[in-house]
C-alpha positions in Angstrom: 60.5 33.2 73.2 59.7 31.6 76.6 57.5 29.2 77.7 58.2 24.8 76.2 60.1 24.4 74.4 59.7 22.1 71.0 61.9 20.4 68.4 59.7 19.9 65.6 60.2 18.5 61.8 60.7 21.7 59.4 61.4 22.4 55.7 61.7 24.9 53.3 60.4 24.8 49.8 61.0 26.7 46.9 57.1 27.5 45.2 56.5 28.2 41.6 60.1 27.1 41.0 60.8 25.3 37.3 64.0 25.0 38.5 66.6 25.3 41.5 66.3 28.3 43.8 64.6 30.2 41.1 60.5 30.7 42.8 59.5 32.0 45.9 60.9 30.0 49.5 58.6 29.3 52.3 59.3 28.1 55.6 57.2 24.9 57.1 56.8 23.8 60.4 54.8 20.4 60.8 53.3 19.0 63.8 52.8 22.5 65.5 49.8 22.1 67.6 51.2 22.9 71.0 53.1 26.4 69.7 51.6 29.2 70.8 50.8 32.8 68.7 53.8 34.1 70.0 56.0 31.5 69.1 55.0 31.2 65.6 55.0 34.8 65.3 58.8 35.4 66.3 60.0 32.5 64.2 58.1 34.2 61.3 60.1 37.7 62.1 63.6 35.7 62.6 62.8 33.4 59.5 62.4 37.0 57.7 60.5 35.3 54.5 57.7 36.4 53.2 55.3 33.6 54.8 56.3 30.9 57.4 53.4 28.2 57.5 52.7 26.0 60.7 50.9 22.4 59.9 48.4 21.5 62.6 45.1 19.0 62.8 42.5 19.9 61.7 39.6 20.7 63.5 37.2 20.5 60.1 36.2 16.7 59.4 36.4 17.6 55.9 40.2 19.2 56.1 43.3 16.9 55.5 45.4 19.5 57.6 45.2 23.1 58.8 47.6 25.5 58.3 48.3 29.1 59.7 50.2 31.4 57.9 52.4 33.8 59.0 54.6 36.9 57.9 57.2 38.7 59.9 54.5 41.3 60.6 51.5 39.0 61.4 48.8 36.5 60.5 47.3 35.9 56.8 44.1 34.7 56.3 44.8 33.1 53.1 48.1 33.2 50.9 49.1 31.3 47.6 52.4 30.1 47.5 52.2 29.0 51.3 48.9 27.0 50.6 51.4 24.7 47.7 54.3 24.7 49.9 52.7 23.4 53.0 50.8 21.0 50.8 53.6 19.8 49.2 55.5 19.3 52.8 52.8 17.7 54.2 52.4 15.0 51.1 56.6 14.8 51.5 55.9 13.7 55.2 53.5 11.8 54.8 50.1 13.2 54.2 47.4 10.7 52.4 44.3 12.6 51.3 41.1 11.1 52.7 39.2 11.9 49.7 37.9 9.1 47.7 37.2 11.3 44.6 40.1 10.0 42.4 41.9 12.9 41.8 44.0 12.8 45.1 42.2 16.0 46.1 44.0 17.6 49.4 41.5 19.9 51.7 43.3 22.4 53.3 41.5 24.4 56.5 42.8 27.8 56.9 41.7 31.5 57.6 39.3 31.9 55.1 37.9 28.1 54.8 38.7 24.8 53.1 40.8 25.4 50.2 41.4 22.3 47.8 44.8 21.4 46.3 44.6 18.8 43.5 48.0 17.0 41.4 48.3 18.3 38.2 51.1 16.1 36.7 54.1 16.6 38.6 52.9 19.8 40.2 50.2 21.0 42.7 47.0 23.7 41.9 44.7 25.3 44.1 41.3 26.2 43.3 41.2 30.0 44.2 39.0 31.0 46.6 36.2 33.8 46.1 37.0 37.2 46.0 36.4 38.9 49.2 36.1 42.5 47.2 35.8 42.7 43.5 34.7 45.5 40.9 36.4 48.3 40.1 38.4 50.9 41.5 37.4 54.5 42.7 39.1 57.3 40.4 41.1 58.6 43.7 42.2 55.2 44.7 43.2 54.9 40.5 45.1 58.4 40.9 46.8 57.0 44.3 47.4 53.4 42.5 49.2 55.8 39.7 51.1 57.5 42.3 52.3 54.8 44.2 53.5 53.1 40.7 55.3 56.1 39.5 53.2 55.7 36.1 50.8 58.0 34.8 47.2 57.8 35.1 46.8 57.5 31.3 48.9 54.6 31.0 46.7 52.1 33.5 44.7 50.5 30.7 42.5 49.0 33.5 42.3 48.5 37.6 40.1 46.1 39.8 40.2 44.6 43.4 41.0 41.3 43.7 40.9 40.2 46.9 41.1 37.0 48.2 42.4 37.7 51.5 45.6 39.6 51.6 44.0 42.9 50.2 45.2 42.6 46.1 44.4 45.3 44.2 45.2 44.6 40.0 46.4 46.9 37.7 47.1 46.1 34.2 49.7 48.0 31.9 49.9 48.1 28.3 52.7 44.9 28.0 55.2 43.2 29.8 57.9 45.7 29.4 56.0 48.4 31.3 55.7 46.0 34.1 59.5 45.6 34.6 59.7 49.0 33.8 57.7 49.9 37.6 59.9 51.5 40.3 57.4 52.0 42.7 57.7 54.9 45.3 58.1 53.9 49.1 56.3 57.4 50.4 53.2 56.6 48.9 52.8 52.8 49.0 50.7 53.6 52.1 48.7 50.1 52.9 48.3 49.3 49.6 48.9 45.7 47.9 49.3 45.9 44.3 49.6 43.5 42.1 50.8 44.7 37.8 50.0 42.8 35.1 50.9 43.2 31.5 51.1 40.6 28.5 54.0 39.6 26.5 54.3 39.2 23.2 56.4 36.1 23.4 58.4 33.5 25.1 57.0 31.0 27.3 54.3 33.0 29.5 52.1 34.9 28.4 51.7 37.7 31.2 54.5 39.1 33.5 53.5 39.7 37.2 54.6 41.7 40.0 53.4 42.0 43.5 54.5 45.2 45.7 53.1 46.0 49.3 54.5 47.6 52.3 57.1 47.1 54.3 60.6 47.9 55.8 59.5 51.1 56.1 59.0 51.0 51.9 57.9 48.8 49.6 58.5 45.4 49.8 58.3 43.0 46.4 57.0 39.4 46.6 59.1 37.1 44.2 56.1 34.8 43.0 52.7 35.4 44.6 49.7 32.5 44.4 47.2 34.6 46.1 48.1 37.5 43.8 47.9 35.5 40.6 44.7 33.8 41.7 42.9 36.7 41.7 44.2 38.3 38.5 42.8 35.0 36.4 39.4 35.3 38.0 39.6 39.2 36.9 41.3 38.3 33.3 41.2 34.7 32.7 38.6 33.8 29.5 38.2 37.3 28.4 41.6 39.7 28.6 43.4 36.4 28.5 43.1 32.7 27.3 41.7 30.3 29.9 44.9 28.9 30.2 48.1 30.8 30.4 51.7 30.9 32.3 52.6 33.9 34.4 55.9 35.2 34.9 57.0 36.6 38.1 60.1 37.7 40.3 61.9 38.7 36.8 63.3 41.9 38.4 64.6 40.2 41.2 66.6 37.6 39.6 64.2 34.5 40.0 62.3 32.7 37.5 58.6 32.0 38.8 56.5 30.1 36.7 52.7 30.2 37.9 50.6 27.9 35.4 46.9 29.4 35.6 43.6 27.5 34.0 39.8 28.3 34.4 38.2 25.1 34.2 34.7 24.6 32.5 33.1 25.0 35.6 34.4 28.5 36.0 37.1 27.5 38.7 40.4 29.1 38.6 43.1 26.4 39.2 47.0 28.3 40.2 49.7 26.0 39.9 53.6 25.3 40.2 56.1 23.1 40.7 57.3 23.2 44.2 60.6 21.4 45.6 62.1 21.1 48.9 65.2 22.7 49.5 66.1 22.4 53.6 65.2 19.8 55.4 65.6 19.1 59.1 64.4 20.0 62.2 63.6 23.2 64.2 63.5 24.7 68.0 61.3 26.8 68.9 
C-alpha cells in the first residue's frame, strides 16, 4: 500500500448473530487516525467483507467515536451492522460513553451525522436515521424492480424507497416463502439495492429479509443488513407490522440473522442484535 506503516488493534465481530458464526462479520480497525483513504480502502478490498470499519476521534464534541466505513468498492455514508459492530469493539476496548443520560447512550459520528447506539439487555440498538428518499416508487422503476427479482409485477403487493444512505429500495411479497423463493437476475440488477420483505406465519420472527445489490459483476447478497432493516420498520413498523417484531435474514445463505426491531412511543425506530467478537488481534497496514 505504501507510505507508514502501522500495527494497529483489530477485530472482527459477528452482528445480528444469536449464536456462533451465524450473523453477518465485520472487520474493525481501532485507533486509525493516521491511515490514509488509500490504506483503508485496500484493506477493505483484501478483507473482501461486506464492510470494514476504521475507529478514529472524533472531531464532534458530542460523538464518543467516529467511524468510517468501508466496502471493497468504496466509502458508505451510513451502514447498519457496521455501526453495532464498531460499537461493540469499541465498548470491548474500552470505550466509556460520556453521556450522563442513564441509559449508557453511545454517539457515533459518521457520514451522515451522530447516530446513537443504546444497550438493550445484552445487545446493542441504533436509532435509525432519517430517510434520505422516501415515498413510493415510479411504475418503471416497479417494472425494473420486477425484473431484476425475477417475480412478476402482480406479485409485488407494495414498493417504497427507503434510504438511509446506501440507496435501499423495499419491496414487499406476499409471505416469507416468496422471499426465499427470489433468484434475482445479475443482467438487470443495474445499480439497484433492493431490499424483500415478506411475513411469516410462524416461528420466532415475524418477517424474513433479504438484501441484494451489485457486485462481482452480479448480484451480490448481504447476510444480515442494519441499514436495510432500519428503513423497512420506519416504512412498515406500526401499521403493516407490529411495533415490535424480529426479522430474519441470511436464511438462503446458511446463517441465522436475528435483527430485533421496535418503534418507540416517540416514533423512533430502534434495530438491534446481539453482536460477538470472533478474531481478535492486531493488524498491519
Amino acid at each position: 500500500m505504501g507510505g507508514v506503516t502501522h500495527t494497529l488493534a483489530f477485530r472482527q465481530v459477528d452482528v445480528f448473530a444469536p449464536g456462533p458464526l451465524t450473523g453477518n462479520p465485520l472487520a474493525v480497525v481501532h485507533d486509525a487516525d493516521d491511515l490514509t483513504d488509500d490504506q483503508m480502502a485496500a484493506f477493505a478490498r483484501w478483507t473482501n467483507l461486506s464492510e470494514t470499519t476504521f475507529l478514529l476521534a472524533p472531531t464532534d464534541p458530542a460523538a464518543d467515536y467516529r467511524v468510517r466505513i468501508w466496502t471493497p468498492t468504496g466509502e458508505l455514508p451510513f451502514a447498519g451492522h457496521p455501526t453495532l459492530g464498531t460499537a461493540h469493539a469499541w465498548r470491548e476496548a474500552g470505550g466509556v460513553a460520556q453521556a450522563a443520560d442513564g441509559a449508557g447512550d453511545i454517539v457515533q459520528e459518521c457520514g451522515v451525522g451522530l447516530v446513537t447506539v443504546r444497550p438493550d439487555g445484552a445487545r446493542l440498538a441504533f436509532a435509525a436515521p432519517p430517510l434520505l428518499r422516501s415515498g413510493p416508487v415510479a411504475p418503471d422503476d416497479l417494472a425494473a424492480l420486477a425484473r431484476a427479482l425475477r417475480v412478476d409485477a402482480d406479485d409485488v403487493v407494495d414498493a417504497a424507497w427507503i434510504d438511509n444512505g446506501p440507496g435501499w429500495v423495499g419491496v414487499r411479497l406476499a409471505d416469507a416463502a416468496a422471499v426465499l423463493a427470489v433468484r434475482p437476475d445479475p443482467a438487470v440488477i443495474d445499480d439497484w439495492k433492493i431490499g424483500v420483505v415478506g411475513e411469516h406465519t410462524a416461528g420466532d420472527a415475524a418477517v424474513e429479509v433479504r438484501a441484494f445489490l451489485p457486485g462481482d459483476g452480479g448480484v451480490v447478497e448481504d447476510p444480515v443488513t442494519g441499514s436495510l432493516n432500519a428503513g423497512l420498520a420506519q416504512w412498515l413498523a406500526g401499521t403493516v407490522l407490529p411495533d415490535a417484531y424480529v426479522a430474519a435474514q441470511g436464511t438462503v445463505l446458511g446463517r441465522r440473522g436475528r435483527v430485533h426491531v421496535r418503534r418507540d412511543g416517540a416514533g423512533v425506530v430502534w434495530v438491534g442484535g446481539d453482536v460477538r467478537t470472533t478474531v481478535g488481534g492486531t493488524v498491519t497496514l
